[in-house]
C-alpha positions in Angstrom: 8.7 -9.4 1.2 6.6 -6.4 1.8 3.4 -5.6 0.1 2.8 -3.2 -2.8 1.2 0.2 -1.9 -0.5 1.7 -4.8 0.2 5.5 -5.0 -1.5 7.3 -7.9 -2.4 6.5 -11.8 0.5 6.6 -14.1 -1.3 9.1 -16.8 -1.7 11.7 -13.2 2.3 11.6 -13.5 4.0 14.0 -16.0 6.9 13.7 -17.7 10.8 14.1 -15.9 8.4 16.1 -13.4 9.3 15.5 -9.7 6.3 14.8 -7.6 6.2 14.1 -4.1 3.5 11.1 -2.2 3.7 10.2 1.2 3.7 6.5 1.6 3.6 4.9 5.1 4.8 8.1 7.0 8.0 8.4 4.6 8.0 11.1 1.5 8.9 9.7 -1.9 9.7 11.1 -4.8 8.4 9.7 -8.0 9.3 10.5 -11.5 8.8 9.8 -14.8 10.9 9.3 -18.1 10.9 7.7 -20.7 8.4 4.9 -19.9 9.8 4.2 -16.6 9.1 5.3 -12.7 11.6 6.0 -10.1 11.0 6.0 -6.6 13.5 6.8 -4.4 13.6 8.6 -1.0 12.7 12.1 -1.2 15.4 13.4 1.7 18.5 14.6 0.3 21.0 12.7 2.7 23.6 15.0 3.3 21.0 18.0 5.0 17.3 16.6 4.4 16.5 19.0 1.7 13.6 17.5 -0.1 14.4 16.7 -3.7 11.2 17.3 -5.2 12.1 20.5 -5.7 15.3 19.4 -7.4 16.5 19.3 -11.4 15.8 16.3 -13.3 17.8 15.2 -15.6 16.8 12.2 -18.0 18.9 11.8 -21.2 19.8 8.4 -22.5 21.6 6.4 -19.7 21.5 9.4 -17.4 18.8 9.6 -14.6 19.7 12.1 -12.1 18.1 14.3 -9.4 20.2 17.3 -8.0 19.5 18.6 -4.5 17.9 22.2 -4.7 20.1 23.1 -1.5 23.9 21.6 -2.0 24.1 20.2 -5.8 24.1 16.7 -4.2 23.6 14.6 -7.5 21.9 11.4 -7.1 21.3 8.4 -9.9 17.3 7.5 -10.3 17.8 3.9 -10.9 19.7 3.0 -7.4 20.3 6.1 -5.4 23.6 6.4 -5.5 25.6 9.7 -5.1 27.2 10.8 -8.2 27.9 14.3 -6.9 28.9 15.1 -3.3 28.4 16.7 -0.9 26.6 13.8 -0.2 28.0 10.7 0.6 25.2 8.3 1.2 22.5 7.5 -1.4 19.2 7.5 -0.9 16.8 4.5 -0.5 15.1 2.8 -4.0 11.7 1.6 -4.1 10.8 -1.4 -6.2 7.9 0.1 -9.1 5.8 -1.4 -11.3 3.1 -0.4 -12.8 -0.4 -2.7 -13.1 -3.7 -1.2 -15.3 -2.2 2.0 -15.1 -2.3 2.3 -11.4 1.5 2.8 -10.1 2.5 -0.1 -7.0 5.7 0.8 -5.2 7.2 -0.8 -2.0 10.1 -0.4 0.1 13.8 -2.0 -0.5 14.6 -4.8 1.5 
């Protein structure tokens, strides 16, 4: 299993704002809503475009990022594509969150 890799304070992070960290060579994308952190993989996978700079949608059981370039929609709790033109989702990071300090690590 692979180790944590603490990546900022949780009270740093603002609310259903996208924010970009770098962890290990690879950019994530964090946010946060509603008491919980998503990490996923900040590359859009259908041209690359970096979803930071993408909407955020949190409102009840929907959790979405759309892709600033295509409209690719993506879920924030697995990565899936809910909107094409995308057809592959992008990679979840495990979070949790330990005396305020935010641990993620890569999916298996």
């Amino acid at each position: 299993m692979a180790d944590w890799t603490s990546i900022g304070m949780l009270d740093d992070l603002m609310d259903r704002k996208p924010t970009r960290v770098a962890v290990d060579g690879d950019a994530v994308l964090l946010v946060k809503g509603d008491d919980q952190v998503f990490a996923l993989g900040n590359q859009c996978t259908h041209q690359g475009a970096g979803l930071d700079r993408g909407v955020i949608k949190i409102a009840g059981s929907v959790r979405t990022v759309t892709c600033p370039a295509h409209g690719s929609v993506f879920r924030l709790d697995d990565g899936k594509v809910m909107r094409p033109p995308a057809t592959k989702p992008v990679p979840v990071y495990d979070v949790k969150v330990e005396d305020g300090s935010i641990l993620i690590r890569p999916p298996e």
